[in-house]
N, C-alpha and C positions, 0 to 999 in steps of 0.2 A: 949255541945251546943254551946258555943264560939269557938270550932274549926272551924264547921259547916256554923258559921254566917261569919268567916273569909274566909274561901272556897269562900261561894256564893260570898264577898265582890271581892274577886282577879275573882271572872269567871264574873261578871257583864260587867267588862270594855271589855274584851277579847269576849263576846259574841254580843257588843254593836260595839265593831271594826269590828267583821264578816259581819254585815248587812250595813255597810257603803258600799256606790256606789265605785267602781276604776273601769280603763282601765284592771286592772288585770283579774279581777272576769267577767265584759263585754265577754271580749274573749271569754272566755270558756264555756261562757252559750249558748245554743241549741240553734240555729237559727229557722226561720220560713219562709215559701213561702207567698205572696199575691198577688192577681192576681191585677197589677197597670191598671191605664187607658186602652185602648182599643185604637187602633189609626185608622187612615181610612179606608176603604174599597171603591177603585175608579174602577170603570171600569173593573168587574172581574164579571161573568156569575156566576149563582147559583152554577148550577152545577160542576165551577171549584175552586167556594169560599169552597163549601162543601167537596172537596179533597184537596184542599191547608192548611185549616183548620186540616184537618188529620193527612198532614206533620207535623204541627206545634204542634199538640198533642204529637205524636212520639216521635219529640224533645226533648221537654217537658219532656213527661216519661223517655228518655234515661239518660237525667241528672239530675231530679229529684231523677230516683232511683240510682243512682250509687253516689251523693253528697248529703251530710249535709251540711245544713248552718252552723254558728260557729260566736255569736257575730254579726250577723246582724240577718237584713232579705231582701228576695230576692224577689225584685218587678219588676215581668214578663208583657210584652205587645209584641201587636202582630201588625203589617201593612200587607195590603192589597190590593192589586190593582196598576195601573198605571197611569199617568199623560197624559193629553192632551198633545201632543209634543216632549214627551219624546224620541221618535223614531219615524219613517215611519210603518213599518212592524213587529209586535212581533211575537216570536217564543214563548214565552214565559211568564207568568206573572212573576213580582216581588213581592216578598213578604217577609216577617223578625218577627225575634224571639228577643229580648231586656230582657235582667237581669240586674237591678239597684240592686248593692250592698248596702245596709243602714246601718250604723255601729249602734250600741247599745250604746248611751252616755250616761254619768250621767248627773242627771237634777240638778243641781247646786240653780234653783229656789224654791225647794221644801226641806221642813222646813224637810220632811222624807229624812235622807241619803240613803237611800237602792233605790228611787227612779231613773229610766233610762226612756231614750227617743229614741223611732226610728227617726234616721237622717229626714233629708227633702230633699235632694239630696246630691248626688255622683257623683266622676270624674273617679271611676269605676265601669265599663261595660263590657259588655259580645252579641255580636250581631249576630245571624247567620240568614245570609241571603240566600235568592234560587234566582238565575236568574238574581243575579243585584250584579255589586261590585261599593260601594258609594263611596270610595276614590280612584276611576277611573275617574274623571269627571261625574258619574254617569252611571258606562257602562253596560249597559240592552242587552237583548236577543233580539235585534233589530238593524236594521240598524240606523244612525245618521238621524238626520231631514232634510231635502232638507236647512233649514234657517239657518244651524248649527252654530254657530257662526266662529269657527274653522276650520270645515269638519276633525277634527281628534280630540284624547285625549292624554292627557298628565299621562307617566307613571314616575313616581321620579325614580326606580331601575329594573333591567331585575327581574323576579322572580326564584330561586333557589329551585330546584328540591331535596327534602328530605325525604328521606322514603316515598316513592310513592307521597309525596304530594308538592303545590307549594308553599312557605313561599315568602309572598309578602314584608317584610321586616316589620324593623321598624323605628316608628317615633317620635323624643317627640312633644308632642300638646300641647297647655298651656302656660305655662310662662317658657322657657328654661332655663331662670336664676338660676330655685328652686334651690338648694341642693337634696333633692328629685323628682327626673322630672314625670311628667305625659307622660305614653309613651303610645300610640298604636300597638300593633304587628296582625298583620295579614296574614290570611291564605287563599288558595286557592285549592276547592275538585274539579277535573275535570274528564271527562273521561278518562282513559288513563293518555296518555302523551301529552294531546292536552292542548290550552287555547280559548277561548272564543274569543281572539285578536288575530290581526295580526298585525305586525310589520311596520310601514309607510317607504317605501326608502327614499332614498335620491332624488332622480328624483320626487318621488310621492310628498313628502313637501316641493320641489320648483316648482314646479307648482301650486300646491295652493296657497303657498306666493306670486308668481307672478300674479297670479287671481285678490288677495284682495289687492293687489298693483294698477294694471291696475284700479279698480275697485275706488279705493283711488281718484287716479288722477283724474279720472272722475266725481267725487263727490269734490274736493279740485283741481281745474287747477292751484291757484296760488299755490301749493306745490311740481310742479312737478318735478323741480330741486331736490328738497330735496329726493322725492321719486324715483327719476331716477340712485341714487349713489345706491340703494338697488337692483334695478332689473338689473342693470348692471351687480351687484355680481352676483346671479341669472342667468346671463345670460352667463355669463364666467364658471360658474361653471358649467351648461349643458353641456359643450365640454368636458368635463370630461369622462375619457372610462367608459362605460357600469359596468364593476365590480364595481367599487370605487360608481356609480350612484346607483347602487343596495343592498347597506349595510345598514341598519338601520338608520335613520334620529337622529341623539342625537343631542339636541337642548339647546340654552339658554332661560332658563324662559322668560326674560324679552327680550329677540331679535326677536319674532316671525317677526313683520313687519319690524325689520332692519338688515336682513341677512348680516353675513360676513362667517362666515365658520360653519363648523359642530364640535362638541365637541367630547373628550374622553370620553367612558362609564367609568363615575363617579365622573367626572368632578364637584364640588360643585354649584349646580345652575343648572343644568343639567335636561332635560328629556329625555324619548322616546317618540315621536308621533304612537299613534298606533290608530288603527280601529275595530271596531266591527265584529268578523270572522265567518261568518252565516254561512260556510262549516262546523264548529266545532256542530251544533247543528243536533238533531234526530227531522227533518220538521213533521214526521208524529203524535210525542204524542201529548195529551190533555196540552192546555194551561197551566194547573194546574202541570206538572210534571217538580220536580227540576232537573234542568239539569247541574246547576253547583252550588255549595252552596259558600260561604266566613263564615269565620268566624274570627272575630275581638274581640283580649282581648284587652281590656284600662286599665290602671293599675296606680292608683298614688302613685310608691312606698314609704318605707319608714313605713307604715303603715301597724303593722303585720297582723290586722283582713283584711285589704283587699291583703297583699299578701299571708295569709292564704288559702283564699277562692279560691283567685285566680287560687292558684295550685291545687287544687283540683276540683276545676270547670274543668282544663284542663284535671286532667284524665278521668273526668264524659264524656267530648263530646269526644267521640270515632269515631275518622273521619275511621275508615273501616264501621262501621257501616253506616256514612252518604254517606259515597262513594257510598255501597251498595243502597240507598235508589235513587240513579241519576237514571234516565232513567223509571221510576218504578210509 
């Protein structure tokens, strides 16, 4: 009988240590899906909200069945439609799939150790979008607005062609300093070997510049000295032969209205000017067909349950399968 009473004494504590809360145990318990908020739906006809919706389902099931959560849970929403202004002409609507990864914390408030809590927000994410790429300046399946601020968009790197697909690079977002950085990496499903953009010359984005120069002047006379040393540049640089005029516009961030020369592609500070390529789209389908998807992981490394998930989410979204779904 006192052996007995000794056993249960040494399994008390060891059964009392099991039920305590850790990051260890979190991990590895089963994740769950929940369907998070719901976001807008602008300016999108019944009947192409009720096929856009379809895509988004698909999605959905592709990487639902193919990933397990793990130590979180996964809170999905969806956008719908477009903005007043956003473009002159769609070819196409936008529209997007969002997964908020929630890690499983212990609740440190609670007199019970075994106690956990779903996060309340996350710096990782998971975005797959049709017909619009958001860290393009917002570039839609449409032409630019007649008031565009620019009349072009800024791309930070050329995109790299990898196993059939375009890797738009990456970026860290956030607070650079971390030890751990908050990074974006994104990707690009197109037809083909096409993109959606085309490339601004050199001729093309000094004429522009010199546009919103003249235009300057006209609006600011007492600045024209100042603004007359720029479109000089501009002006000297037109006499430039035709090839050197027709290569890629790479530009300094902060120089649009005070031209001096053009940049090395990769220059730090560096973009491309490009344009929205409405040769690249099929004019005839229904507004509702994705004709080019993105997809963007956000990742705050450092953190196993979300670089767990991460990699796993990446095998769940099968870009042949979304490739297939273009045009369709």
């Amino acid at each position: 009988m006192k052996y007995k009473i000794i056993i249960a004494c040494f399994m008390f504590p060891l059964w009392l240590q099991a039920q305590d809360c850790s990051k260890e145990i979190l991990q590895q318990k089963p994740g769950t899906w929940k369907a998070g908020p719901q976001g807008s739906i602008r300016n999108v006809s019944v009947t192409d909200l009720t096929k856009e919706k379809s895509v988004i389902a698909a999605i959905h099931k592709l990487v639902s069945t193919n990933y397990k959560p793990a130590g979180c849970q996964i809170s999905y929403s969806t956008v719908y439609g477009k903005y007043p202004g956003a473009g002159q002409t769609f070819i196409a609507d936008p529209y997007h799939y969002a997964m908020y990864i929630l890690r499983y914390l212990c609740d440190a408030n609670s007199a019970d150790r075994s106690k956990y809590y779903v996060d309340y927000s996350t710096p990782t994410t998971v975005n797959i979008t049709a017909n619009v790429i958001y860290s393009l300046n917002n570039l839609y399946a449409a032409n630019l607005p007649a008031d565009d601020l620019r009349g072009y968009l800024k791309l930070k790197q050329r995109p790299q062609k990898k196993d059939g697909y375009y890797f738009m690079g990456e970026e860290v977002v956030g607070d650079s300093h971390l030890e751990n950085k908050i990074k974006e990496y994104r990707w690009l499903i197109t037809y083909n070997d096409t993109l959606p953009f085309s490339y601004l010359s050199r001729k093309e984005y000094l004429l522009i510049q010199r546009k919103r120069l003249e235009q300057a002047i006209k609006d600011n006379p007492g600045e024209k000295a100042y603004y007359d040393k720029y479109l000089n540049n501009i002006s000297e640089y037109l006499k430039k032969p035709e090839p050197e005029l027709n290569q890629p516009a790479i530009c300094m961030w902060n120089d649009e209205e005070m031209f001096e020369n053009f940049m090395e592609e990769g220059t730090q500070g560096s973009f491309f000017a490009v344009k929205p390529n409405l040769a690249y789209y099929r004019k005839k389908l229904p507004m509702s067909t994705p004709q080019f998807f993105t997809v963007i992981y956000k990742i705050a490394h450092g953190d196993p349950v979300f670089e767990e998930n991460i990699e796993a989410i990446k095998k769940a979204v099968d870009f042949a399968t979304l490739k297939n779904m273009l045009g369709k």
